[in-house]
C-alpha positions as CSV (number, residue, x, y, z in Angstrom):
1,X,117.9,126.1,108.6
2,X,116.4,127.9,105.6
3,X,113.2,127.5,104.4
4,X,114.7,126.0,101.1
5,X,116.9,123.5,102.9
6,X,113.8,122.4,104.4
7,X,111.7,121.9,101.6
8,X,114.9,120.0,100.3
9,X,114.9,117.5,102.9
10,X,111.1,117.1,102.9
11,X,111.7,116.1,99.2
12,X,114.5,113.8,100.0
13,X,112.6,112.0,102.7
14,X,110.2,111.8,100.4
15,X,112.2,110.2,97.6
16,X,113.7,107.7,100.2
17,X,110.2,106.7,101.1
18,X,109.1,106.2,97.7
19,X,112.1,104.3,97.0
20,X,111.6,102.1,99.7
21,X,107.7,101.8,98.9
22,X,108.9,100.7,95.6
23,X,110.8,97.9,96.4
24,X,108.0,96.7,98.7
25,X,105.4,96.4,96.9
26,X,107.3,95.5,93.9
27,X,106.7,91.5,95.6
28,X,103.1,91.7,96.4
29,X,100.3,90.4,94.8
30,X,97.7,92.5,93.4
31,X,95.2,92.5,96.5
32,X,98.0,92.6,98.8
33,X,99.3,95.4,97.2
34,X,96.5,97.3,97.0
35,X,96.3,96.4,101.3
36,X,99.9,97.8,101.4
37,X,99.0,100.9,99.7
38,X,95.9,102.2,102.0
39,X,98.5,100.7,105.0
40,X,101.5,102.8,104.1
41,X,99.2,105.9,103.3
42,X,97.8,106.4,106.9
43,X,102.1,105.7,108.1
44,X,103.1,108.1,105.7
45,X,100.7,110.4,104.6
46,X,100.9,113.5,106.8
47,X,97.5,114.2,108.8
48,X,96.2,110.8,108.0
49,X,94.5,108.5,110.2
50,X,92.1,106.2,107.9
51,X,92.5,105.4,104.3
52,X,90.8,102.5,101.8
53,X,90.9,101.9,98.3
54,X,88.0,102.3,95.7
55,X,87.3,99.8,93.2
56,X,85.0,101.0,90.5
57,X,83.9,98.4,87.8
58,X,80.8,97.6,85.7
59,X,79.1,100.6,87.3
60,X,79.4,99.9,90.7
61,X,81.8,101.1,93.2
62,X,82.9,98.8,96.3
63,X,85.9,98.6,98.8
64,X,88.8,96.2,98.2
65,X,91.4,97.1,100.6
66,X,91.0,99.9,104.2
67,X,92.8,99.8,107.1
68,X,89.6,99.5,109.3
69,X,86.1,99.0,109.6
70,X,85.6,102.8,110.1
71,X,87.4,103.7,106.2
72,X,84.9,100.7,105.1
73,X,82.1,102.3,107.0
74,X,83.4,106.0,105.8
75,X,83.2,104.7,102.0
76,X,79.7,102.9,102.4
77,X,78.2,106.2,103.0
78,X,79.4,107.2,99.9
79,X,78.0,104.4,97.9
80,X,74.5,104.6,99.4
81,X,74.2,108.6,98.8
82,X,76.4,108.2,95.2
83,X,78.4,111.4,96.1
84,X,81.6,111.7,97.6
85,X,85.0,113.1,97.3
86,X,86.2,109.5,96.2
87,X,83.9,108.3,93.6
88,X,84.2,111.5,92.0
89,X,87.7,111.5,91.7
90,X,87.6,108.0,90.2
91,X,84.6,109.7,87.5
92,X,86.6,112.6,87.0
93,X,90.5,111.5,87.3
94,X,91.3,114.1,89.6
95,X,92.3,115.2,93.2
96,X,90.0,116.2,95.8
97,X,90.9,117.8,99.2
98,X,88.2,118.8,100.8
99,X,89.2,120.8,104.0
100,X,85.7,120.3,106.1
101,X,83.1,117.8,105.1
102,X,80.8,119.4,106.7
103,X,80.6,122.8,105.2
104,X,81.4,121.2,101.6
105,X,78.9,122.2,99.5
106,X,80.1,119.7,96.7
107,X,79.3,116.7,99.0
108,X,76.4,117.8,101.6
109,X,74.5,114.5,102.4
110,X,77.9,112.4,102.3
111,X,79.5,115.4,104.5
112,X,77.3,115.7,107.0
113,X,76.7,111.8,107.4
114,X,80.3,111.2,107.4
115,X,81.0,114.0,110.5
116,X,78.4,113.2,112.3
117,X,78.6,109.2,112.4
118,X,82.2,108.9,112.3
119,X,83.7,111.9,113.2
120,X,85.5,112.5,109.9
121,X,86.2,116.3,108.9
122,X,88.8,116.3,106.2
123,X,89.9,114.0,103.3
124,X,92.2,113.6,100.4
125,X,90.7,111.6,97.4
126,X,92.9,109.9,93.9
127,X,92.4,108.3,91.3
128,X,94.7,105.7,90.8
129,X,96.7,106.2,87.7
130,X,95.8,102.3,86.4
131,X,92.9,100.3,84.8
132,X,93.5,96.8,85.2
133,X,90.7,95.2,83.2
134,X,87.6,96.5,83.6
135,X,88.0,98.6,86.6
136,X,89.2,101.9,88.0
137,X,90.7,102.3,91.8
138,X,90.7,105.3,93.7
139,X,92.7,106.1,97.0
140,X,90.8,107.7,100.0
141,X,92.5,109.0,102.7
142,X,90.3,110.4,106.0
143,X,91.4,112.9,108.7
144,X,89.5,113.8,111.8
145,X,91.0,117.2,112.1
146,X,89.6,120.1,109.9
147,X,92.3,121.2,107.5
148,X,93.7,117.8,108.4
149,X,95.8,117.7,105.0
150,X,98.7,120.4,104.0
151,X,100.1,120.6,100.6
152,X,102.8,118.2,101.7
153,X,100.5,115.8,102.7
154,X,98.7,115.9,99.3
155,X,101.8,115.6,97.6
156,X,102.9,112.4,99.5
157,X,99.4,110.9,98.8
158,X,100.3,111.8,94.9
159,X,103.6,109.9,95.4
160,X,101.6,106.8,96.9
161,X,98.7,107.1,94.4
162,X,100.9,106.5,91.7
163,X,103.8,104.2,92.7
164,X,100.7,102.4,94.3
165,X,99.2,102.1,90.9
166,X,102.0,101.0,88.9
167,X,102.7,98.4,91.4
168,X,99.2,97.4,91.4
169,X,99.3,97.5,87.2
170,X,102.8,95.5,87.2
171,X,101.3,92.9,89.6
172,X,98.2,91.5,88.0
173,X,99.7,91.6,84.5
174,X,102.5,89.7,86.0
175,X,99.5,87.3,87.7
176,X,98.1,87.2,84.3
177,X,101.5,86.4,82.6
178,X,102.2,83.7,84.9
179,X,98.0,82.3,84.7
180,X,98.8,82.1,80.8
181,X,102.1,80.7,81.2
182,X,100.2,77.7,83.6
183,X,97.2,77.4,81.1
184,X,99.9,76.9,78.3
185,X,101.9,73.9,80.0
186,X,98.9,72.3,81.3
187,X,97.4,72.6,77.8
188,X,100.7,71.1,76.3
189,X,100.6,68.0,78.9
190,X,96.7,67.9,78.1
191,X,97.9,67.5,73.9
192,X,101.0,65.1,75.1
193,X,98.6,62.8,76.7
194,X,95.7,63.1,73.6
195,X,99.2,61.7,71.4
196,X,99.4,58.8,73.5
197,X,95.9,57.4,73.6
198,X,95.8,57.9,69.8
199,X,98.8,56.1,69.4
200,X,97.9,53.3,71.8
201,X,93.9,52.7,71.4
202,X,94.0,53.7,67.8
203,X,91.4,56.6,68.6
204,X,90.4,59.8,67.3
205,X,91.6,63.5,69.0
206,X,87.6,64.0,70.2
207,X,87.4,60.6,71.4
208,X,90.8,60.7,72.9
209,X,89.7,63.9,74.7
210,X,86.6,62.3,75.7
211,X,88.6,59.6,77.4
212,X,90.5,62.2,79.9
213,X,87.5,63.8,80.9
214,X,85.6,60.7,81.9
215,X,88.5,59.8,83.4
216,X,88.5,63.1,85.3
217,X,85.3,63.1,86.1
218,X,85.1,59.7,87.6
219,X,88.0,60.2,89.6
220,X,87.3,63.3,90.8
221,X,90.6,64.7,89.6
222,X,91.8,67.5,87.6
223,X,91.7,66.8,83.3
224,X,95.5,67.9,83.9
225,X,96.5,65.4,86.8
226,X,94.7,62.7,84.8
227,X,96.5,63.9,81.6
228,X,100.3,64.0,83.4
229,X,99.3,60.3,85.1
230,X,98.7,59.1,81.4
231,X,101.6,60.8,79.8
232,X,103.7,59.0,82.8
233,X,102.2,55.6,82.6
234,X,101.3,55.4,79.0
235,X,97.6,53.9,80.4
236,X,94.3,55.8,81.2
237,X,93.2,55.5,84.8
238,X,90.1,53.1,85.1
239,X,87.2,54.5,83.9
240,X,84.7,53.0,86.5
241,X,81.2,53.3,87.8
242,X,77.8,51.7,88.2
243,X,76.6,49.9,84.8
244,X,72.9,49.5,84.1
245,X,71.9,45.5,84.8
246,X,70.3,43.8,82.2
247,X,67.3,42.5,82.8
248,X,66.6,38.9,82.8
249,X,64.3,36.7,82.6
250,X,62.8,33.1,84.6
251,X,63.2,30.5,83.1
């Protein structure tokens, strides 16, 4: 086989990969698909045996998905020194591949750390290509082989790093589409159930308001539940509870 026919099959098993990747994470959540991603990067990624992801928001920098305490640990040493292949490809929205950490002069402290206490050498870093709110995510991927990662390797990760980020983006706006969506009906049944205790108690909107939330309140159940209970019955659930006793007197 020629060297081109194999550079064409790597590419189509890539492709089939990324197809597949596609359709699973296309039904995760956000979290979960964010586990998914750092999961299918050590199965795929040539060379890889840890990954995590980065989250960076409001100036800090934490770990929301990693397929073991060692990635977690492995990121941590980054966060304490505030240098690391990672955190600077989040900064700087590009790729890292560092071949030895511990002759890296970009990363000493976090290098050397990282060698000695967990026996990492190697690493491929991304910046995920989504912001989803207020933070950033970066994909790190740890080898303990020196030159652990080869240019097909880093071109897998690529793949992952950005179907992992569009799924990621796609997810929480759909989350967010479907928390709206929620907040809308429950707001509707909220103003359906206002309309009846106007109508029926001759009452203003604030006071009829007022009435659900007491109601809520004293029952210990959501303003919503009370609101769809009213809208069924047409009554407000008993507004009840300990009364101040009037004094009295001796005869």
């Amino acid at each position: 086989m020629s060297v081109d026919q194999q550079a064409d099959d790597v590419v189509r098993e890539i492709a089939e990969t990324f197809a597949k990747l596609g359709s699973e994470l296309g039904s995760l959540g956000p979290a979960d698909t964010l586990d998914a991603v750092a999961r299918i990067a050590v199965e795929r990624v040539p060379g890889a045996k840890w990954a995590s992801i980065t989250s960076y928001q409001h100036g800090r920098f934490r770990t929301v998905a990693a397929t073991d305490d060692l990635a977690r640990r492995a990121d941590a040493i980054q966060y304490a020194v505030g240098s690391g292949p990672c955190l600077d490809a989040i900064i700087d929205d590009t790729l890292y591949r560092p071949r030895d950490l511990r002759r890296d002069g970009r990363w000493p402290e976090f290098g050397e750390r990282v060698s000695r206490e967990l026996g990492m050498r190697s690493m491929l870093s991304y910046r995920l290509g989504h912001e989803v709110g207020d933070g950033i995510d970066g994909l790190n991927i740890y080898s303990d082989e020196v030159g652990g990662f080869t240019e097909q390797s880093e071109l897998v990760g690529l793949m992952l790093a950005t179907h992992g980020a569009l799924a990621a983006a796609l997810s929480a706006h759909q989350e967010q589409v479907e928390n709206l969506q929620r907040a809308l009906l429950s707001n509707r049944e909220i103003g359906v159930a206002m309309g009846v205790l106007m109508t029926r108690h001759h009452v203003t909107r604030d006071q009829a308001f007022g009435l659900l939330r007491m109601a809520s309140q004293n029952s210990n159940r959501k303003l919503h539940d009370v609101a769809l209970e009213v809208t069924d019955t047409g009554a407000l659930p008993a507004i009840t509870g300990d009364r101040p006793r009037r004094a009295t007197t001796a005869d």
